[in-house]
N, C-alpha and C positions, 0 to 999 in steps of 0.2 A: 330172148324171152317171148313167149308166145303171150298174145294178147288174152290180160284177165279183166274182170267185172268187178269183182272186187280186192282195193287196197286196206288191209287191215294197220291201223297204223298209234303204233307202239309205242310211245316216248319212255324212255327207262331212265332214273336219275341215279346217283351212283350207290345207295344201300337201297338195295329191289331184295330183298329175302323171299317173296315169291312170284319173283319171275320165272323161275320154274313151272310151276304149275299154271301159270300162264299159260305159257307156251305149251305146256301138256294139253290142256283144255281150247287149243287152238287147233291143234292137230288130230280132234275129236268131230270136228266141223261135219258136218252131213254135205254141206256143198262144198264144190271143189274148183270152184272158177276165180281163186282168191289169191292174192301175193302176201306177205309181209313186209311192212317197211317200219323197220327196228333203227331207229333213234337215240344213238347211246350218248346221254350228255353230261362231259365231265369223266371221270376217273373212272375206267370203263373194263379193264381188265378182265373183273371178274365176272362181271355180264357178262361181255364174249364168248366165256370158258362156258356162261351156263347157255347159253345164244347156239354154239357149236353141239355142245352135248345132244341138244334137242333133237337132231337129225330131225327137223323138219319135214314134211314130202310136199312142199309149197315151194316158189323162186321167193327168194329172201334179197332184199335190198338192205342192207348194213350203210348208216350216217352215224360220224362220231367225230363228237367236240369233244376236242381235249381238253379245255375248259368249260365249265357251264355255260349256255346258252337262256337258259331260263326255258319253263313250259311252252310258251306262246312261239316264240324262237323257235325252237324244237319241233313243233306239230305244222311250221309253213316247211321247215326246211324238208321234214317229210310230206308234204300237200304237195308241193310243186317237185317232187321226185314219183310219186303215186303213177301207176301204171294204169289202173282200175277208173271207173267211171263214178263208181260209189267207193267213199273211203267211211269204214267203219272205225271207230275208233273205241280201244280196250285202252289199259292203265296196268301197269307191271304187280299190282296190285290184288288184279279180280282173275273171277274165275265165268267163262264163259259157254252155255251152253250148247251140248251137240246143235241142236236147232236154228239158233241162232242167229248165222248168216244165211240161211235158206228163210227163212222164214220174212223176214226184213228185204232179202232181194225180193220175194213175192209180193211182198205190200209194194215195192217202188216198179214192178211189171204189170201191177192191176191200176195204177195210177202215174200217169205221166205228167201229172203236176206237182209231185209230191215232190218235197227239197230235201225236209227234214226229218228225220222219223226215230225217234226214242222207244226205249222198254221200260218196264216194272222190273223190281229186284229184288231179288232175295238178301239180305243183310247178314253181312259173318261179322265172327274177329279174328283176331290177330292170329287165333287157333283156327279158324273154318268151323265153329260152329255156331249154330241162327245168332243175329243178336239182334235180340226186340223184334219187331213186326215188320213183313215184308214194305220195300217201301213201291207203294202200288200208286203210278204218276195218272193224273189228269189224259182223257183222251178230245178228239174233236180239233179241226184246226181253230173254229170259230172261239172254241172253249178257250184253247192254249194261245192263242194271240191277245185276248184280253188280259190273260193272267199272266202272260210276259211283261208284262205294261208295271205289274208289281211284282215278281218273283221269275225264277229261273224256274220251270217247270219240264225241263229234262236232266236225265242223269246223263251227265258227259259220256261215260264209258261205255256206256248202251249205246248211243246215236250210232246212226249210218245216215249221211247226206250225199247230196251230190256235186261234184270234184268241182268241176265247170263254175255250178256258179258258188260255191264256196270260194275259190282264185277270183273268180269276175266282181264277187264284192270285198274283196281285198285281203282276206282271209282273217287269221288271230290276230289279234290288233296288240302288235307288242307292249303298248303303253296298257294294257289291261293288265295287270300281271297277277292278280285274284281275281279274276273273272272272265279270263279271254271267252270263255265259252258261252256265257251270257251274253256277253256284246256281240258275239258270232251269231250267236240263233235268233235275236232283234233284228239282223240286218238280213239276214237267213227268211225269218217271217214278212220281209219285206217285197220278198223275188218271188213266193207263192206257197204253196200247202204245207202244214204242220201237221208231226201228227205223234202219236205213241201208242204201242201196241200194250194192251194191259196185260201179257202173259207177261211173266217172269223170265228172261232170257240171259240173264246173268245174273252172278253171285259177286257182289258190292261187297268189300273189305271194307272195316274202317277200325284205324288205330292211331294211335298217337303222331306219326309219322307222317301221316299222308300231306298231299299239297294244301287241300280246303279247309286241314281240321283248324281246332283252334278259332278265337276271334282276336284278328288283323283288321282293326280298320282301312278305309278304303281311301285312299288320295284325293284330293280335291280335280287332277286332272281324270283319275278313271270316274271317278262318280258322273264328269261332265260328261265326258263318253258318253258313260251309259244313258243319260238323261238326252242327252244328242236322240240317241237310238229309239228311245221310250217316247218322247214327244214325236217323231216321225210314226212310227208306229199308231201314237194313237187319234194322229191325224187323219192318216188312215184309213181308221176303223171310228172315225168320230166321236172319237172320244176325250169327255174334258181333260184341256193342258191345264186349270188349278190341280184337278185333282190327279193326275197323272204325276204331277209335281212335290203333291202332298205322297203321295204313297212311295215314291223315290226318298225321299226324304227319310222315310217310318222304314223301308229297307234301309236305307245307309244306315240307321241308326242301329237297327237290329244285329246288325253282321258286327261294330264295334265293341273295344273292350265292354263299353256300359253296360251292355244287357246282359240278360245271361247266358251263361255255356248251352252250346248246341254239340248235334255231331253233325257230322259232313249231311252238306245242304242239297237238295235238290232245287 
């Protein structure tokens, strides 16, 4: 395999009804210096059949647990397989535009400090069309590292970060298991520059099924994680551990059964 820049990287669990389209909308890409690394975890069959169908024009690297791995599982087992220098990460879920990885490689070539880097999204459902209002994230590294401090202020599926120190700070933290991603981009904002592009560069599914929906309270070992993460960070950035602590707090509570129904969170 001839050396690419970017690793796009897949996790599929075993009912993806639009994986498909997925992988259509990947093979749309404007830039072409990209691999895929497809992650089938658990009862994988008919992934496969649709994985094959695709006739990709990309080198494809195929990882498959014959039983579930869990997400966090899933996304090292493809991180430390990654070809690419930047791994972008999609959901078997969304739909992602022409632009996309051009766009997001040129933000991380105009800046060589940049680690992290998120989109804005357009919102569907379970049909692909709008639902509610674009969800349009926070830009600014200064802006999004204080507001990491209380809320996850990227959409997973948008990011593109860098491989390197994604591995050198340890990667998904399997004991996160709602939240790998948030405890990734606190230790992420740690190594240097944040940032998100406010154009809309994908199309956000959200239905019943997905991994975020729903409220699942959070374990008493991930919340410490995450609080681990959020006090360092807002050391940091000098910022008060009372109130860093309080607002940890006012998220844990938010995400459980007690409050009210959300959809898939940013």
């Amino acid at each position: 395999m001839s050396q690419v820049r970017v690793s796009v990287l897949l996790p599929v669990g075993p009912n993806a009804p639009w994986f498909g389209e997925t992988l259509e909308s990947l093979k749309s890409q404007t830039y072409d210096s990209w691999e895929l690394v497809v992650v089938l975890d658990g009862n994988a069959e008919g992934n496969r059949k649709v994985l094959e169908a695709a006739e990709l024009n990309c080198p494809v690297t195929l990882i498959e647990h014959t039983t579930s791995q869990g997400i966090a599982r899933s996304l090292n087992a493809g991180l430390h397989r990654a070809q690419g220098d930047l791994i972008a990460r999609t959901d078997a879920d969304d739909v992602n535009y022409p632009q996309r990885l051009a766009e997001q490689v040129a933000a991380f070539d105009s800046d060589s400090e940049l680690i992290l880097l998120g989109t804005s999204a357009e919102v569907i459902d379970d049909q692909g069309n709008p639902f509610g209002s674009p969800r349009i994230v926070p830009t600014g590294n200064d802006v999004l590292k204080r507001r990491l401090i209380s809320r996850n202020s990227f959409i997973h599926p948008s990011v593109m970060f860098r491989k390197n120190i994604a591995i050198l700070s340890g990667g998904y933290n399997v004991h996160c298991m709602r939240t790998e991603d948030y405890e990734l981009w606190l230790r992420l904002a740690l190594c240097g520059k944040v940032d998100n592009l406010p154009k809309q560069l994908i199309r956000y599914r959200v239905h019943p099924g997905q991994h975020t929906s729903g409220k699942i309270g959070i374990s008493d070992s991930e919340s410490s994680a995450l609080l681990d993460m959020k006090l360092r960070l807002a050391k940091d950035l000098s910022y008060p551990r009372t109130l860093t602590r309080l607002l940890h707090r006012i998220w844990v509570w938010n995400r459980s059964s007690h409050a009210f129904p959300r959809r898939k969170s940013v």
